[in-house]
C-alpha positions as CSV (number, residue, x, y, z in Angstrom):
1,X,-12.6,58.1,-11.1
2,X,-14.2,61.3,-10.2
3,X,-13.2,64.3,-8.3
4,X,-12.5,63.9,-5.0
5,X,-13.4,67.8,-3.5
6,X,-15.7,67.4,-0.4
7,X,-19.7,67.6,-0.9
8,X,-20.9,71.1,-1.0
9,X,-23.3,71.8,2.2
10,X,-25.7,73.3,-0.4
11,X,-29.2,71.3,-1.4
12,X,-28.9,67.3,-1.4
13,X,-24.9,67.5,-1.2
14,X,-24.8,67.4,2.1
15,X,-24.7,63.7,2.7
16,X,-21.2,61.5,2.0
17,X,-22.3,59.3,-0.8
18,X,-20.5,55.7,-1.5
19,X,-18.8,57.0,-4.3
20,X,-17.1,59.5,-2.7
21,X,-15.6,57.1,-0.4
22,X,-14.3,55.1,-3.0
23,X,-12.9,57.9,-4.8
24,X,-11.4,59.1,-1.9
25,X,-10.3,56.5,-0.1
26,X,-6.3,57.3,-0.8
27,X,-6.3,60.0,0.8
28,X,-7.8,59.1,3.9
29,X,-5.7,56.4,5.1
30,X,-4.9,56.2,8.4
31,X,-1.7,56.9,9.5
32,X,-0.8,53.2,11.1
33,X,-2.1,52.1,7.7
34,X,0.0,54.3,5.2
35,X,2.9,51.8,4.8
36,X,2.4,48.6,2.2
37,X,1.4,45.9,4.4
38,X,4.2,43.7,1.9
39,X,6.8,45.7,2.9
40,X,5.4,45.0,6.6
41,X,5.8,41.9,6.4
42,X,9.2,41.4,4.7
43,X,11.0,43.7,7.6
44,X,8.9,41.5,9.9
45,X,9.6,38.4,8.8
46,X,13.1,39.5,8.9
47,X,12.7,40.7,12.7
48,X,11.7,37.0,13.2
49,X,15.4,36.1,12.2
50,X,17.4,38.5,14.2
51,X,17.6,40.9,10.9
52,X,16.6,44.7,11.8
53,X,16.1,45.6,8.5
54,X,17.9,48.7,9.0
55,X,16.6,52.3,8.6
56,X,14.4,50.6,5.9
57,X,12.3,48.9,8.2
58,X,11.6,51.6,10.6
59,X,8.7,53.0,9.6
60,X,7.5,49.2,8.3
61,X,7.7,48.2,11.9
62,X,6.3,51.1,13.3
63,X,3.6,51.1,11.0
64,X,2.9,47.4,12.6
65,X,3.6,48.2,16.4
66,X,1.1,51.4,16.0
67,X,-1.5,49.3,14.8
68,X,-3.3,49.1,18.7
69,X,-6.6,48.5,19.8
70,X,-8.0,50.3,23.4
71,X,-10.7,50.5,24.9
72,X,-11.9,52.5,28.0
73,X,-9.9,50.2,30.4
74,X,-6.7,49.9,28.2
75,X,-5.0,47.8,25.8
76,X,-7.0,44.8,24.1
77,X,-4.4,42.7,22.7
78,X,-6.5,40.3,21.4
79,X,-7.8,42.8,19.3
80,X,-4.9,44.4,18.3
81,X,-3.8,40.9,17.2
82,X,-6.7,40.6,14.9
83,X,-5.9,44.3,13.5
84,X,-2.4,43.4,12.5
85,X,-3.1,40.4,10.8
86,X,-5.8,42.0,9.0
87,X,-3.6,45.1,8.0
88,X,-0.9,42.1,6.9
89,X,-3.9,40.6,5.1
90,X,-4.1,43.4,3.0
91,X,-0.9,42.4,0.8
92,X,-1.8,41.9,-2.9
93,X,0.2,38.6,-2.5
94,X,-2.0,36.9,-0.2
95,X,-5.3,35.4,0.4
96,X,-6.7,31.8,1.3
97,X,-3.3,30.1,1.5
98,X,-1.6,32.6,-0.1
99,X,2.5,32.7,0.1
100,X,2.4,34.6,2.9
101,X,-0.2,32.9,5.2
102,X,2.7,31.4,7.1
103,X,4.6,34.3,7.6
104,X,1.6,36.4,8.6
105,X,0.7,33.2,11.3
106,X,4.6,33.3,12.7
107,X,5.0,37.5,12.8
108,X,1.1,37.0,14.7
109,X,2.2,34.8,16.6
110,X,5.5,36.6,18.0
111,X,4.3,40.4,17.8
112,X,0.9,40.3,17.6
113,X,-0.1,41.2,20.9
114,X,2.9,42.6,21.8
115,X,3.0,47.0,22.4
116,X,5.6,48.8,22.6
């Protein structure tokens, strides 16, 4: 990968190209999306049980429970349901029935419209 300094304002520079996205895209995560969504859904799946997870878990669950979705009238939970099971999704470990398809569905089911 390339280098991943910001486009000069100078000439043809001035525009964001597709590469730079990809180069960059690390380091513009946002924050409700910083924490490994496996992780995510091991200390959920272990909320499911009664388990807190401990200090371990805090910023796991966070990470999930900030994941919300507003508009200009207020909290879409429908939305933010669909935003955490995409972020849960994103685990390397998943897919079209994946191992974690069923967890995902139970932790959607019993958090996924829920806000803190």
């Amino acid at each position: 990968m390339g280098s991943c300094a910001a486009p000069s304002a100078k000439g043809d520079d001035k525009f964001i190209t597709t590469d730079y996205l990809q180069q960059c895209r690390l380091l513009y995560i946002p924050a409700s999306h910083a924490e490994d969504p496996c992780k995510v859904i091991m200390c959920m799946a272990g909320k499911l049980t009664g388990d807190s997870g401990g200090s371990e878990c805090n910023s796991a669950e966070a990470a999930f429970f900030n994941i919300v979705k507003k508009n200009k009238h207020g909290f879409l939970p429908n939305h933010t349901k669909d935003a955490r099971k995409a972020f849960l999704n994103e685990c390397p470990d998943n897919g079209e029935g994946g191992s974690n398809q069923s967890m995902i569905s139970q932790i959607i089911s019993k958090y996924g419209k829920v806000r803190l």
